[in-house]
C-alpha positions in Angstrom: -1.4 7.4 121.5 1.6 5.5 120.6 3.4 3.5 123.8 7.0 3.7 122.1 8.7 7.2 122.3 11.7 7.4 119.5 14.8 7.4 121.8 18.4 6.8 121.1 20.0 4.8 124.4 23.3 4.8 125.6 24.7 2.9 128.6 26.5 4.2 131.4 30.2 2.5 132.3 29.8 -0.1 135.3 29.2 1.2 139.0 28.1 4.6 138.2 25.2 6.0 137.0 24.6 7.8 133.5 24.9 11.6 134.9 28.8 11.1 135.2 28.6 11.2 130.8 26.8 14.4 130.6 30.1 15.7 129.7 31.3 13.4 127.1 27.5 13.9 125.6 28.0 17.1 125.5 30.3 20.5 125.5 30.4 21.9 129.0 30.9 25.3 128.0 28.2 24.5 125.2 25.7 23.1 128.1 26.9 26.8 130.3 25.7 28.8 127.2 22.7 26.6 126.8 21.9 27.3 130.2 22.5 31.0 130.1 20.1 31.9 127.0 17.4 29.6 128.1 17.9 30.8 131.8 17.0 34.5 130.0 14.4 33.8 127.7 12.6 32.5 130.6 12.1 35.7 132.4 12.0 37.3 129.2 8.4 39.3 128.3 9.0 39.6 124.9 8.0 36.8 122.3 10.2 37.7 119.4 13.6 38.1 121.0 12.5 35.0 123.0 11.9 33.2 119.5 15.1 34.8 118.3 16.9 33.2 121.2 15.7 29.8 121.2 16.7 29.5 117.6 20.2 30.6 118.2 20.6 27.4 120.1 19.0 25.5 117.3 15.8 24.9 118.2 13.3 25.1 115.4 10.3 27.7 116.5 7.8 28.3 113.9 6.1 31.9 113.4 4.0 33.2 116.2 4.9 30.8 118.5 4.0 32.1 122.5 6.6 30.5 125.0 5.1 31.5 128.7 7.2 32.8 131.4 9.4 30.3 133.3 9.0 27.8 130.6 12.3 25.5 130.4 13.8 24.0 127.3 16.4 21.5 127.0 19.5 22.5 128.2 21.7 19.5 126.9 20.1 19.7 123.2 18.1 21.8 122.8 18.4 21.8 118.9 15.8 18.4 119.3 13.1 20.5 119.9 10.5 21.8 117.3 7.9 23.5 117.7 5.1 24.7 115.0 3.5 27.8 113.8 1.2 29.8 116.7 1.7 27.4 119.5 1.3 28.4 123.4 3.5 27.0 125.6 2.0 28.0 128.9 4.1 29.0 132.0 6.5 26.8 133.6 6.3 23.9 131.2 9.4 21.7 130.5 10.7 20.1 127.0 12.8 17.9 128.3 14.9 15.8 124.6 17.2 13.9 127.6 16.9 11.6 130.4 19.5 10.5 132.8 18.7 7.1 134.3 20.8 4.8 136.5 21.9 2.6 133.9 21.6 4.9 130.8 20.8 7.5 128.9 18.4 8.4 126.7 18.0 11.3 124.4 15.1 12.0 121.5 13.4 14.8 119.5 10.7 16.6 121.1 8.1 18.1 117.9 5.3 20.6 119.3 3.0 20.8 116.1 1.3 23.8 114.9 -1.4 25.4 116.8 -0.9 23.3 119.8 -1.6 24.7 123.3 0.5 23.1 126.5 -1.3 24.1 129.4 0.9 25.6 132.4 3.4 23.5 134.5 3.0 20.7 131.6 6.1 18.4 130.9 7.0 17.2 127.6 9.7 14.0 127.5 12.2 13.2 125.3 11.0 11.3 121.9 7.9 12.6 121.7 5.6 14.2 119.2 2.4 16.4 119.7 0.4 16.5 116.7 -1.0 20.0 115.2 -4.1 21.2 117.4 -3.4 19.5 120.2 -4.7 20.6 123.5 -2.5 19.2 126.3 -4.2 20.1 130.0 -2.4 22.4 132.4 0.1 19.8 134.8 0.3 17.1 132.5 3.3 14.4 132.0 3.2 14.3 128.3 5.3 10.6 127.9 3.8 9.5 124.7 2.5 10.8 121.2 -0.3 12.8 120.9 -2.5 13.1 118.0 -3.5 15.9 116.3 -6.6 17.4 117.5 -6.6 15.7 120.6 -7.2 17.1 124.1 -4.8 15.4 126.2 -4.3 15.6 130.4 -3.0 13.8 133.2 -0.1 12.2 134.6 0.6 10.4 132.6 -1.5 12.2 129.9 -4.3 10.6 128.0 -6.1 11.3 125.6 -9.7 12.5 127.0 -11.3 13.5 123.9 -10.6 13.3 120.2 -10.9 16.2 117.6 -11.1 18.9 120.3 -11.9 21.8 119.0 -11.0 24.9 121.6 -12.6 27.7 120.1 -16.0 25.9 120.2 -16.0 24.6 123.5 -15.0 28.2 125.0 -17.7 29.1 122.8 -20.2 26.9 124.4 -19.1 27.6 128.0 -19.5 31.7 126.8 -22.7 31.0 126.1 -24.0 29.1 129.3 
């Protein structure tokens, strides 16, 4: 796992902190929007329209692509998110491509390979990549790459095991 995310930093004016620029960062009305699609989509059942929706804001979701209920994307940029072909987002996770920090802020891409799983009430921050087959464990603070193939978890995550393959270790526990 790589330590440095890929982040793009910009200060905030003396004596206040860097939530007073969220409008000069970005459209109000575009951020209301934002907010009003992805609101939707996550109480949404159905996986196409959802996918249909997230790419009207700009996000790039690849085919088959599962987003669980109550997951919450971006609502500042939401067009710095990618995410592969057949990937599970699990319930309640968070792609988070901005940070707003005393001093500054920070904003980066988020990419979600292809066939990567996010287990349920995961976060993803800003400037991150998760490599194709990625596992990441349910609850997790995903703050740094992840490799493909790797089964991540933890707050922070880390990797626990490399090459993890999914289908054979449900296999095994089936067959116990």
């Amino acid at each position: 796992m790589t330590d440095r995310r890929r982040l793009k930093h910009v200060p905030s004016p003396p004596g206040k902190n860097s939530l007073h620029l969220w409008c000069s960062a970005v459209n109000p009305l575009r951020v209301c929007w934002n907010f009003a699609i992805i609101t939707l989509c996550r109480y949404l059942p159905s996986l196409h329209l959802k996918r249909w929706l997230y790419k009207s804001l700009g996000m790039k979701v690849g085919k088959n692509t599962s987003v669980g209920l109550m997951a919450m994307m971006d609502v500042f940029f939401p067009q710095l998110i990618s995410i592969g072909e057949n990937s599970v987002l699990g319930y309640n996770c968070t792609i988070l491509c901005h940070e707003f920090l005393i001093r500054e802020y920070r904003t980066g891409t988020v990419k979600i390979g292809r066939e990567v799983m996010l287990g349920a009430n995961s976060t993803v921050l800003p400037g991150v990549s998760i490599g194709d087959g990625a596992v990441v464990g349910a609850g997790s603070l995903v703050n740094r790459d992840i490799p493909p193939g790797a089964l991540a978890a933890g707050v922070p995550a880390k990797v626990v095991r490399e090459n993890y393959n999914i289908a054979a270790d449900c296999m095994e526990t089936v067959g116990k």
